[in-house]
FITOR-636988 format. One record per residue (C-alpha): residue number from 1; residue in one letter; z, x, y; chain. Coordinates in steps of 0.05 Angstrom, whole numbers, padded with zeros to 5 digits. Each point is the difference from the previous one (the first is absolute). Layout:
BEGIN
r seq: NUM; type: a; zz: Z; xx: X; yy: Y; mol: A $
...
END
This chain:
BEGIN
r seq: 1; type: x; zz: 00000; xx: 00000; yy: 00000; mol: A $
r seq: 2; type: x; zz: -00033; xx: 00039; yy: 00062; mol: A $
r seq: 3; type: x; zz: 00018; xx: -00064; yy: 00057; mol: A $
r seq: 4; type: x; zz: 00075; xx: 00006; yy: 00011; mol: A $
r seq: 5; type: x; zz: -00014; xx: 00072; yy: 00018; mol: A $
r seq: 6; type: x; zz: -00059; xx: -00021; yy: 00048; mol: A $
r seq: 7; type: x; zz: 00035; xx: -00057; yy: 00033; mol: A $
r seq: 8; type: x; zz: 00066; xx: 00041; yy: 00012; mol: A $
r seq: 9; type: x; zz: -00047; xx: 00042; yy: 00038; mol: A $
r seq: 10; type: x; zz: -00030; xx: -00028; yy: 00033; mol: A $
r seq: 11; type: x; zz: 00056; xx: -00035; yy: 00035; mol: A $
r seq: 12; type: x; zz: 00031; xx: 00066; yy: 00004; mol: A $
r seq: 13; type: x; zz: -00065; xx: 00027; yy: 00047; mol: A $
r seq: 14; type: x; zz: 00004; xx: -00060; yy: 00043; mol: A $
r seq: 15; type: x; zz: 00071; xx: -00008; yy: 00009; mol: A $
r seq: 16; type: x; zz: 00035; xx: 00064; yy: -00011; mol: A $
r seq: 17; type: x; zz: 00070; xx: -00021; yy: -00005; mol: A $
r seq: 18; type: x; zz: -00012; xx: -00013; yy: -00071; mol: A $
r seq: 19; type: x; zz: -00023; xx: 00070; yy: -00003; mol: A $
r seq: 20; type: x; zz: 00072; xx: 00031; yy: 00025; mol: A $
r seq: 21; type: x; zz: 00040; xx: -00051; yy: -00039; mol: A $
r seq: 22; type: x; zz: -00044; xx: -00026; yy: -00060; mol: A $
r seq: 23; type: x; zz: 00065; xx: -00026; yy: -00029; mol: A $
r seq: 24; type: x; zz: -00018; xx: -00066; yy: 00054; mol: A $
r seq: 25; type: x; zz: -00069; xx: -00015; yy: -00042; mol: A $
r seq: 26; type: x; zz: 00019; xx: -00014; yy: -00074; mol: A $
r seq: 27; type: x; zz: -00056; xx: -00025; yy: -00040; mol: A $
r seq: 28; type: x; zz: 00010; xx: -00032; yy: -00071; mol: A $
r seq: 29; type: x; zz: -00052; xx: -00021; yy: -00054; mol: A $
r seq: 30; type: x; zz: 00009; xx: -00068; yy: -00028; mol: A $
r seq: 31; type: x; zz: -00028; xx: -00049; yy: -00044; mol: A $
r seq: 32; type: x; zz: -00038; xx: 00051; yy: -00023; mol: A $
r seq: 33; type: x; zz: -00054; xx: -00012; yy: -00065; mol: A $
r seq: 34; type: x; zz: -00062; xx: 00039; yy: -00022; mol: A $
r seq: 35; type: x; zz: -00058; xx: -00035; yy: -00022; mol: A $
r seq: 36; type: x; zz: -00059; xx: 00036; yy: -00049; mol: A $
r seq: 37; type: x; zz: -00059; xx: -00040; yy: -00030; mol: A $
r seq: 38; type: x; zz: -00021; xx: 00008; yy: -00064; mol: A $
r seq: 39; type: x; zz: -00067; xx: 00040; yy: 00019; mol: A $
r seq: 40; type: x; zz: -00021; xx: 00062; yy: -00025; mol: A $
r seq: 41; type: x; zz: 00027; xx: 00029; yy: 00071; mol: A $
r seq: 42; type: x; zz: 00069; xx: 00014; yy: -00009; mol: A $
r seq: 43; type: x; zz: 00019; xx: 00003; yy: 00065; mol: A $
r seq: 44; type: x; zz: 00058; xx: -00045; yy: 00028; mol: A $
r seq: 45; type: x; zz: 00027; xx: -00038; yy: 00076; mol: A $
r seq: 46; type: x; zz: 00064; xx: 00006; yy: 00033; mol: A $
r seq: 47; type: x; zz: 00017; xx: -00072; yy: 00022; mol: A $
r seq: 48; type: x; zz: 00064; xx: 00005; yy: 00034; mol: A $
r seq: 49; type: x; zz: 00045; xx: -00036; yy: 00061; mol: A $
r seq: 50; type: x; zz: 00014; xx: 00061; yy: 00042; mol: A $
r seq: 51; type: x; zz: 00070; xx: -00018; yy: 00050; mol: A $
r seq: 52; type: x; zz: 00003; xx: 00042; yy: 00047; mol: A $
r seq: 53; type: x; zz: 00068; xx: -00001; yy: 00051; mol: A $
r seq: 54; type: x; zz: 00006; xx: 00031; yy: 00069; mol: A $
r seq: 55; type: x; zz: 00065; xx: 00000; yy: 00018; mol: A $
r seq: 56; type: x; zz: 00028; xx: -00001; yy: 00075; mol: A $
r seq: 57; type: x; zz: -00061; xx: 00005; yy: 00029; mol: A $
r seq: 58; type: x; zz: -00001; xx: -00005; yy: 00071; mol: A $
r seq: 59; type: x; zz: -00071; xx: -00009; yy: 00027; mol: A $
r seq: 60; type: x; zz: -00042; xx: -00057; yy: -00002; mol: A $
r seq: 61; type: x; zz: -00014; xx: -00025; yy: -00068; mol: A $
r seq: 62; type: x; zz: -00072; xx: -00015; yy: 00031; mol: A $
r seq: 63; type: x; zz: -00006; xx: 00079; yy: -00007; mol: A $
r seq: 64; type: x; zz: 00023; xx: 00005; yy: -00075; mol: A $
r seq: 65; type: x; zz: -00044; xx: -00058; yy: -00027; mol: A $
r seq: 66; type: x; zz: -00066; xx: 00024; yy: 00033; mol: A $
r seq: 67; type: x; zz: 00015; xx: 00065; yy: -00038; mol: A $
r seq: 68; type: x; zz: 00006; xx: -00023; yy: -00056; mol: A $
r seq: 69; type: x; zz: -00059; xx: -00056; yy: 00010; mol: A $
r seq: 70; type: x; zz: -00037; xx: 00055; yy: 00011; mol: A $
r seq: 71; type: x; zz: 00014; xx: 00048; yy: -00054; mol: A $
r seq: 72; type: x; zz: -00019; xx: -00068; yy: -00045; mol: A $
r seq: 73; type: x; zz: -00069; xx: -00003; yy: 00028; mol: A $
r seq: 74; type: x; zz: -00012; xx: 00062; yy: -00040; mol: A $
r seq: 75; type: x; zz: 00048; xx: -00001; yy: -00062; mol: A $
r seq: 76; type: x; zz: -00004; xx: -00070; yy: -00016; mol: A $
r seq: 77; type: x; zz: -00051; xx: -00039; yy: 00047; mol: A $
r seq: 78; type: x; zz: 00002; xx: -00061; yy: -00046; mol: A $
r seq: 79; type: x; zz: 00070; xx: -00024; yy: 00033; mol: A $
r seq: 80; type: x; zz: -00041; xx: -00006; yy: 00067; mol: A $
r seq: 81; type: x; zz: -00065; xx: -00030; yy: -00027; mol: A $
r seq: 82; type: x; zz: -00018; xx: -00056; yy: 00051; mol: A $
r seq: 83; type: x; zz: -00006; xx: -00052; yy: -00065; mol: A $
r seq: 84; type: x; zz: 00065; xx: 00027; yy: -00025; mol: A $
r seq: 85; type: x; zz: 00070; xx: -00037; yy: 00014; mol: A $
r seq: 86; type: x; zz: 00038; xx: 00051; yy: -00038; mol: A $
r seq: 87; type: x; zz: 00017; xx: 00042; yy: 00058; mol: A $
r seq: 88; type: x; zz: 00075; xx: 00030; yy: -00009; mol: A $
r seq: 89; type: x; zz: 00072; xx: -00017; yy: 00006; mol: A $
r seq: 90; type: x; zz: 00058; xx: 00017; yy: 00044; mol: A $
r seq: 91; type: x; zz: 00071; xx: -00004; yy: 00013; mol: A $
r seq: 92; type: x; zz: 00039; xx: 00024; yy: 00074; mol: A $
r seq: 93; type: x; zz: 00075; xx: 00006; yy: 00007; mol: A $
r seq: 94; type: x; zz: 00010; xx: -00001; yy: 00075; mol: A $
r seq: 95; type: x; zz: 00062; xx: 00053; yy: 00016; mol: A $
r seq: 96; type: x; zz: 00006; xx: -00007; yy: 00065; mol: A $
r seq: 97; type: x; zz: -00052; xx: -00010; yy: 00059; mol: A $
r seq: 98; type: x; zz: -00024; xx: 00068; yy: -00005; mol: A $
r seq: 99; type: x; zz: 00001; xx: 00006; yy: -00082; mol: A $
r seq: 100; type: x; zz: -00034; xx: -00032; yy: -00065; mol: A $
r seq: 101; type: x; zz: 00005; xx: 00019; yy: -00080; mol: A $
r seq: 102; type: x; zz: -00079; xx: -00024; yy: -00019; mol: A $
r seq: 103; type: x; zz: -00012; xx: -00005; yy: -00070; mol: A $
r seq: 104; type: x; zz: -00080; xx: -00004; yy: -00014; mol: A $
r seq: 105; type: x; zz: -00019; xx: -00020; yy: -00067; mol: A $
r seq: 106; type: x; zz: -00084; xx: 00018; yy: -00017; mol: A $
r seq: 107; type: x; zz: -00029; xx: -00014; yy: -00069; mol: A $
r seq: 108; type: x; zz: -00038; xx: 00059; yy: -00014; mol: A $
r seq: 109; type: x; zz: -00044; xx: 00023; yy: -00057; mol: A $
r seq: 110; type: x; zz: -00021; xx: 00072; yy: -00017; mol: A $
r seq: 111; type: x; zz: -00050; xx: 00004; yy: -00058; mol: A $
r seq: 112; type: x; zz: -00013; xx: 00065; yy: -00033; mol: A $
r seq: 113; type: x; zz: -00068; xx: 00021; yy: -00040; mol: A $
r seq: 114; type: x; zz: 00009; xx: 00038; yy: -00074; mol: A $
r seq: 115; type: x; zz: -00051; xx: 00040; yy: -00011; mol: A $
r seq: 116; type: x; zz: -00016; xx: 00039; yy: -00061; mol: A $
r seq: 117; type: x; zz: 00011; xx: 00076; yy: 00003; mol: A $
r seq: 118; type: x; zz: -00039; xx: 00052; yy: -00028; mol: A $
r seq: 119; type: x; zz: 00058; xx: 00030; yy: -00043; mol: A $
r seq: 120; type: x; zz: 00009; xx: -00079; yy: -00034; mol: A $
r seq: 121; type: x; zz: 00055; xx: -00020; yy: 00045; mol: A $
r seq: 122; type: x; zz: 00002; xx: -00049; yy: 00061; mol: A $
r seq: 123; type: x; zz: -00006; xx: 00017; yy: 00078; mol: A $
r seq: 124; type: x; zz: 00044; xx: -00051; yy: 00047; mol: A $
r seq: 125; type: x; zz: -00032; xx: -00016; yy: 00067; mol: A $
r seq: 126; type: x; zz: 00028; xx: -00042; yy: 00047; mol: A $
r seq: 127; type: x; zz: -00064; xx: -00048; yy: 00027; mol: A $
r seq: 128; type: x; zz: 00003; xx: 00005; yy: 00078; mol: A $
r seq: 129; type: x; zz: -00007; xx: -00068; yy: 00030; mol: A $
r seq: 130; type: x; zz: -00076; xx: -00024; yy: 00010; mol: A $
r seq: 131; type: x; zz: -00022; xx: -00019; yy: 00077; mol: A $
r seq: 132; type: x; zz: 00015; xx: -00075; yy: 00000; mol: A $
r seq: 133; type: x; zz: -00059; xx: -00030; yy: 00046; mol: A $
r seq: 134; type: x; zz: 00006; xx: -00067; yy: 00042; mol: A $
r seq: 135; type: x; zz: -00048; xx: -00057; yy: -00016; mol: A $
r seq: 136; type: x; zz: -00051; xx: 00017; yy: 00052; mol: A $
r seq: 137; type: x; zz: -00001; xx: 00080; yy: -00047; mol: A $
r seq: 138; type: x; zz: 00037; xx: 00045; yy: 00066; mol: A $
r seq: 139; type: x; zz: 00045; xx: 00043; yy: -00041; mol: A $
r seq: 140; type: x; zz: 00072; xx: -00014; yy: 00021; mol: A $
r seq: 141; type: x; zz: 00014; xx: 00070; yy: 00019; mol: A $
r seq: 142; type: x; zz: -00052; xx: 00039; yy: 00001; mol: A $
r seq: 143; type: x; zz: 00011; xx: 00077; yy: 00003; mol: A $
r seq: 144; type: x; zz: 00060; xx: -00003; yy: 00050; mol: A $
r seq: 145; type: x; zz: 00049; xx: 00053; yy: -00011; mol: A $
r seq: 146; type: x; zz: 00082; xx: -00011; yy: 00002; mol: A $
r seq: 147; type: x; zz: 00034; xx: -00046; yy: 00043; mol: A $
r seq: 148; type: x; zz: 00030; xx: 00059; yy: 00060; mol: A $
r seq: 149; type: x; zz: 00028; xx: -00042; yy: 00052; mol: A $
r seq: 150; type: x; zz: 00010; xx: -00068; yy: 00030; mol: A $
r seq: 151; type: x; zz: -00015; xx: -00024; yy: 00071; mol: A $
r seq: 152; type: x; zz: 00029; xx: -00069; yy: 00031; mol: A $
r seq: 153; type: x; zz: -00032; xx: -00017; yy: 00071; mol: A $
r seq: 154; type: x; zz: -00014; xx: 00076; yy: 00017; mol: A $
r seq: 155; type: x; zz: 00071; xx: 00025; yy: -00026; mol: A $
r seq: 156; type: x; zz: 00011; xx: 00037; yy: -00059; mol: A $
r seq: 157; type: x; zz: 00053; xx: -00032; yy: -00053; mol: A $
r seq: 158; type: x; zz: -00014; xx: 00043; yy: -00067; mol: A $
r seq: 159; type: x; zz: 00016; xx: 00051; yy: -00019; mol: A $
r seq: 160; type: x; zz: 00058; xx: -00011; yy: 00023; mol: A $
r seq: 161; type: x; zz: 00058; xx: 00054; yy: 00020; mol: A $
r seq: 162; type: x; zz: 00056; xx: -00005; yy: -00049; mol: A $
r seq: 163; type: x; zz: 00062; xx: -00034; yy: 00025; mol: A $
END
């Protein structure tokens, strides 16, 4: 399973106080199951819930769940599919007016080819995910590189300095 790591940073990049204290960004897999047809490919898919809890965050939560909104438009553009309701869940704990615990739960999947190996053995590859397209065929992302920073009305508001 490759997306826990990926998601963890990229949260990390944008807001770097999970970067000095990753303690605040626990991440657990749930629910988890594998599923493999009965084909001559022996490969296999991840299907998994993953929950993922920031805890006392202090920014705008707007901030946290465009990061991670956009990290799914490459890692599993299904959940945004214009046709698709499935979406994700979450839960917020308001601390104080400054302060939330937000728990994010995203069903993920991961599959992973077999292929034969020249010595008679198996080589595992995990399948990167393929470039979901919109109804009208414009690729959903098409060659951008990593989300760097955010901008709101000509002000900068990720990364953010730790607090």
């Amino acid at each position: 399973m490759k997306k826990p790591d990926s998601l963890r940073a990229a949260i990390a990049a944008i807001l770097p106080e999970f970067a000095t204290d990753p303690a605040r960004l626990a991440m657990f897999v749930e629910k988890g199951r594998i599923r493999a047809p009965q084909t001559q490919q022996r490969g296999f898919m991840w299907s998994y819930d993953l929950t993922v809890i920031a805890t006392a965050f202090t920014h705008d939560p707007d901030v946290l769940m465009f990061v991670v909104v956009d990290w799914l438009r490459r890692y599993q553009p299904d959940l945004l599919a214009a046709n698709s309701a499935a979406g994700f869940t979450f839960e917020a704990d308001v601390l104080d007016d400054r302060s939330w615990d937000v728990q994010i739960t995203l069903p993920l999947d991961e599959a992973v080819r077999a292929s034969p190996a020249p010595d008679g053995g198996w080589l595992l590859e995990a399948v990167e995910e393929p470039a979901t397209l919109f109804p009208d065929d414009v690729p959903l992302r098409p060659n951008e590189g990593p989300l760097l920073s955010i901008w709101h009305q000509g002000t900068r508001i990720a990364p953010l300095d730790p607090v």
